[in-house]
C-alpha positions as CSV (number, residue, x, y, z in Angstrom):
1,X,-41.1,29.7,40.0
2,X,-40.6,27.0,42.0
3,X,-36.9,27.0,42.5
4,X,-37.0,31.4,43.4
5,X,-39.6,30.1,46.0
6,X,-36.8,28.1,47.4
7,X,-34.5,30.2,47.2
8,X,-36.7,32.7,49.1
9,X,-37.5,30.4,51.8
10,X,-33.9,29.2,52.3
11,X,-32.4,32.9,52.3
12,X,-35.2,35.1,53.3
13,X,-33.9,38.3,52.7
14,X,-30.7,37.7,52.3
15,X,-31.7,35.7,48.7
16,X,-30.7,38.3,46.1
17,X,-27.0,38.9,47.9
18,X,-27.0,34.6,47.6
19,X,-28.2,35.0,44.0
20,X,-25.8,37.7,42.8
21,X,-22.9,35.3,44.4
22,X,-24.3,32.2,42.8
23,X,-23.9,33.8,39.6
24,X,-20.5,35.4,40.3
25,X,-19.2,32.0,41.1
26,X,-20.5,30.4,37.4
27,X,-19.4,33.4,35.7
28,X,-15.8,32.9,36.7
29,X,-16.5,29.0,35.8
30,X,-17.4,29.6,32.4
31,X,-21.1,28.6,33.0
32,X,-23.1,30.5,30.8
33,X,-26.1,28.2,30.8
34,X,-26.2,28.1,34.8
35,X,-25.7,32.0,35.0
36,X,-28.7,32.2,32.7
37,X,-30.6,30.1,34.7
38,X,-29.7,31.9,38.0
39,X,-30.6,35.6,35.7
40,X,-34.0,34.2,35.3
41,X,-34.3,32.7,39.2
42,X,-33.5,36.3,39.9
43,X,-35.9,37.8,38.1
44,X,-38.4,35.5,39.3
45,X,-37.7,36.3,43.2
46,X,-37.9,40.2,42.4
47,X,-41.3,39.8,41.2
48,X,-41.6,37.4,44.9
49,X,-39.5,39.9,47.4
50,X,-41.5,42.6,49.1
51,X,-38.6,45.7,49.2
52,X,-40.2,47.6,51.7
53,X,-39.6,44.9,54.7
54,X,-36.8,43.7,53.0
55,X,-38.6,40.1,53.3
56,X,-40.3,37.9,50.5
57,X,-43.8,38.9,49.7
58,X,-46.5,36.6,52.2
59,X,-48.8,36.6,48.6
60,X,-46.3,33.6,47.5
């Protein structure tokens, strides 16, 4: 969880656009294991963004 927290606080809201082009970048690079490892850093800052505002959740 530590690394979506970064993420989050690097990106604010803006983290799941940075996300989906981290993992468009390894994709076309062949990096399975690092688009795997982004997936699950994704799914890891849903559970941590609050949609409504747009903004991560303040309950990190």
């Amino acid at each position: 969880m530590a690394c979506a927290q970064q993420v989050l606080k690097q990106h604010g809201g803006c983290a799941p656009l940075h996300i989906a082009n981290r993992i468009g970048e390894l994709a076309t690079a062949g990096d399975s294991a690092g688009v795997d490892a982004w997936k699950y850093i994704a799914s890891r800052v849903d559970q941590l963004m609050d949609y409504r505002s747009g903004q991560p959740s303040r309950r990190q």
